[in-house]
N, C-alpha and C positions, 0 to 999 in steps of 0.2 A: 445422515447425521453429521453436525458440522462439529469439527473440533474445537478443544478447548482456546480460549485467544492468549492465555497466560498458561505458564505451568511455573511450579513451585522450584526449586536450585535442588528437593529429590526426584522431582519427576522427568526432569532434563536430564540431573545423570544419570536414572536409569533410561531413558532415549537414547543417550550417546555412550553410554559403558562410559560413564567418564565419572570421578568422583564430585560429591558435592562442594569441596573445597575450590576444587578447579573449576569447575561453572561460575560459583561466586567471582574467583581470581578474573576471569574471561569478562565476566560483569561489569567488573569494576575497570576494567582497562578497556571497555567499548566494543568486544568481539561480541558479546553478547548485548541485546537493549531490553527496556522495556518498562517496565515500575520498581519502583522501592519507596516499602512505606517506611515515612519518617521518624514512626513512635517503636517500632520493632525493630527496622532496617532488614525485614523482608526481602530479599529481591523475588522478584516473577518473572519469570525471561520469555518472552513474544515469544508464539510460534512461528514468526516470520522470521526472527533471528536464527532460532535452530532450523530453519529448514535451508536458511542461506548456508552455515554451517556444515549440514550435510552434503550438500550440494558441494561445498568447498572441497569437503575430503571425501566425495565419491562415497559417503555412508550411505544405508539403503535407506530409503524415505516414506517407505509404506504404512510404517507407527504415525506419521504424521498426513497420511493421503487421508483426503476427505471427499463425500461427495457433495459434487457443485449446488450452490442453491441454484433452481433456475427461474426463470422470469420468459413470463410468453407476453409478445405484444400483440394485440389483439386490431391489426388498423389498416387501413390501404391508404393513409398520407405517407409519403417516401421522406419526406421532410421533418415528420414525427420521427419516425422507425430511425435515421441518419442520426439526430439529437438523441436516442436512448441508449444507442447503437457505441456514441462519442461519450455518455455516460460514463458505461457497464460495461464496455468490450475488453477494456488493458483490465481487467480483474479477472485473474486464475479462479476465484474462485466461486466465479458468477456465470452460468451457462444461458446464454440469449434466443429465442427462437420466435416467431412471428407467425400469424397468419392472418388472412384477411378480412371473414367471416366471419359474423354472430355465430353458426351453428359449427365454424369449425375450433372456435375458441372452446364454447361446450365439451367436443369429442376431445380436443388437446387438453383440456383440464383434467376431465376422465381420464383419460390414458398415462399423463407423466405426472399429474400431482405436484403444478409449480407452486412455489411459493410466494409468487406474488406475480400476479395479474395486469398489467398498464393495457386499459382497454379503452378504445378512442371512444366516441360517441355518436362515430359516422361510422362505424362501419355496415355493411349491407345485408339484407338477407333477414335478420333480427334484429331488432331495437337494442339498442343497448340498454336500456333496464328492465328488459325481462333479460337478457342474457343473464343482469348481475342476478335478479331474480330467483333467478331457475340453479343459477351457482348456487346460491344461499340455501337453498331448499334439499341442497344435496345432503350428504350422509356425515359429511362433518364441517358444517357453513360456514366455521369460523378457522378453520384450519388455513384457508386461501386467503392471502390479504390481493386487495383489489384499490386500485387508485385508477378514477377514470378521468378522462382528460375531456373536457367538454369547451365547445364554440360559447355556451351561455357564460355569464359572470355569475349565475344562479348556482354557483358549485354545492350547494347546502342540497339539492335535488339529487345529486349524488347519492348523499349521505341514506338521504331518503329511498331512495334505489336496493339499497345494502351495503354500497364500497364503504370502505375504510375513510376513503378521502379522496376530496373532489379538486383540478385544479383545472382552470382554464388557463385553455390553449394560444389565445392570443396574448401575445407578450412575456411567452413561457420564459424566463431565464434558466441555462443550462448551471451553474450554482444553485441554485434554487431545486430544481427537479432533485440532481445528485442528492444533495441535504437529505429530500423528503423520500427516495428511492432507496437508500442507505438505512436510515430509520428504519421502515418498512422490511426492510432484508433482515435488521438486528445484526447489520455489519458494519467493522469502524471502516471509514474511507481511507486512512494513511497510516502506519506508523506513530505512534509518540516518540516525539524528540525532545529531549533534553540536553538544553540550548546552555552554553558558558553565559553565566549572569555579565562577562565582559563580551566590546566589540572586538570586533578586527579593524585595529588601528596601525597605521605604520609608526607611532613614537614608542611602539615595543619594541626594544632590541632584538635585532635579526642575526642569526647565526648562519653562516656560508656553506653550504652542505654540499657535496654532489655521491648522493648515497641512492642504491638503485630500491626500487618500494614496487609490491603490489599492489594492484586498486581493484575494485570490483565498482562498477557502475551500478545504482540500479535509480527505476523509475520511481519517482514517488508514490506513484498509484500503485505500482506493484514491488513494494520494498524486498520481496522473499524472490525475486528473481535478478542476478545479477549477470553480468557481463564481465568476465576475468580479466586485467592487463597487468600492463607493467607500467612502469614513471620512474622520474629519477626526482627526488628532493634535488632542489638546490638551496633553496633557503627555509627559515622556520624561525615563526616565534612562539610566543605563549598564546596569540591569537589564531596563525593560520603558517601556512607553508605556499611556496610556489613549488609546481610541477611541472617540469619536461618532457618530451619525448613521450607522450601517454601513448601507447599502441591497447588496442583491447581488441580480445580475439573476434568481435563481430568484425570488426573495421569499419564501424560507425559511431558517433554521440548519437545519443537520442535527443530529438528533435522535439520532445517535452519535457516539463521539470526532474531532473531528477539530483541526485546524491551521490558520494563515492564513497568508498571504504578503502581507508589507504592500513596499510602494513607492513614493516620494516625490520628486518631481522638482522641488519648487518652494524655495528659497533659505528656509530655514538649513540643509536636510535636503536637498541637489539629490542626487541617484541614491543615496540612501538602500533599504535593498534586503537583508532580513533575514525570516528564518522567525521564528513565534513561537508560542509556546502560550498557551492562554486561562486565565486564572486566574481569570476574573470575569467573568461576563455579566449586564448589564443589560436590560431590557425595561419600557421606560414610557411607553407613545406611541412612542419610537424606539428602536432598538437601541443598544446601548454592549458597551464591553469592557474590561478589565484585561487585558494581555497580559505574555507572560515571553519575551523572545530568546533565542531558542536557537541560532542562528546570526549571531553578529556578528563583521563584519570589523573588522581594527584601522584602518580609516580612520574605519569608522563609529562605534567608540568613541570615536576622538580627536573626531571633531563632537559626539557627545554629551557630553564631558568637558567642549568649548570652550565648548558653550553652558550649562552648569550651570554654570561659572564666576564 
């Protein structure tokens, strides 16, 4: 059963024993993300934010452990399996598993009950449309979603098959797969951000800082996992901030798109507490950053306005 992707400001405090004023407060200042609707002013806070949360303060996580959807690929091209592989692997909450045969797709379907099926149209042993055939015909045909990957431009033969949906293999784009793999799952592929309707410009007045700040790194594909450090503000506007001396407890950046979460608790920036994007990464003896907000509260703009003043 997969959890809920929104919970309501009472269903989070009761997750964290925390009142629903304080979730809203966390919301509104960016420790929490997620939607607010405009005509009520709702907020619904991700389950990806409170599990970062939890994670943060060593809470236990189990109200939010889910079981993984999983995806069997059904193929002997290596070159397939590597592209679904580069997909669906950085996602916690997507379990990948492969095999090579028509008949032992059949026994793996019987046995774990995935949720969706990428099944080539070469594989050996059985034809690939009595495979999907003889799925369909099982005890709950529509339960399995199946997308099959076929040599012909004929993909409408698919259909006819029993899959879901047919795509050919030549000229696959990896954008394009994700898309139609995600749909199929009933999984969103990133976080919602909510972006400052302003750029990161340098004709904002910049404020001189050297105030020491936590960051949490995380990956964009996998927002609910983060990577703890430290940074030192040195400057800051209503746009964005430069960071120093970034140490993060892997002792790595990730080598794909990702995001930071910066946090500041020491005076002129006390509970300072915004997502941000990188716009500029240095490396020279220590790490650095140009970063862009993407998430600021109007308290935290009024402290950045006050002290550019």
């Amino acid at each position: 059963m997969i959890s809920k992707k929104f919970y309501t400001t009472g269903e989070s405090a009761e997750l964290l024993n925390i009142s629903r004023s304080t979730i809203s407060r966390k919301f509104d200042r960016g420790v929490f993300f997620g939607k607010k609707n405009p005509i009520t002013g709702e907020r619904m806070i991700s389950r990806e934010s409170i599990a970062a949360f939890m994670k943060q303060y060593n809470l236990p996580p189990e109200s939010l452990e889910i079981e993984k959807k999983k995806v069997l690929v059904g193929t002997p091209d290596e070159h397939l399996l590597a592209l679904v592989q580069k997909v669906l692997m950085e996602d916690d909450r997507i379990e990948v598993d492969r095999v090579e045969y028509g008949g032992d797709v059949l026994v793996q379907c019987a046995k774990d009950h995935p949720a969706l099926l990428i099944v080539d149209e070469e594989i050996s042993d059985i034809p690939c449309a009595e495979v999907i055939r003889s799925l369909r015909r099982g005890e709950q045909p529509q339960a399995l979603k199946i997308v099959c990957l076929t040599k012909s431009r004929n993909v409408r033969r698919c259909a006819e098959w029993g899959a879901d949906e047919g795509v050919a293999k030549e000229g696959i784009e990896r954008e394009d797969l994700r898309q139609k793999l995600y749909r199929w799952l009933e999984l969103e592929e990133t976080h919602e951000e909510r972006v400052q309707t302003f750029e990161h410009q340098r004709r904002w007045p910049r404020a001189g800082l050297h105030v020491p700040a936590k960051v949490g790194v995380y990956r964009t594909r996998a927002p609910h996992r983060r990577d703890l450090g430290e940074a030192m503000v040195e400057d800051i506007s209503c746009g964005g901030a430069y960071l120093s001396g970034i140490q993060l407890e892997s002792g790595a950046i990730p080598c794909e798109p990702f995001r930071m979460f910066l946090e500041v608790d020491q005076e002129p920036l006390k509970n300072f507490r915004t997502h941000c994007k990188i716009v500029r990464l240095q490396s020279n003896g220590s790490v650095a950053a140009g970063v862009q907000f993407t998430r600021l509260s109007k308290a935290n703009l009024h402290t950045i306005q006050t002290l550019s003043e």
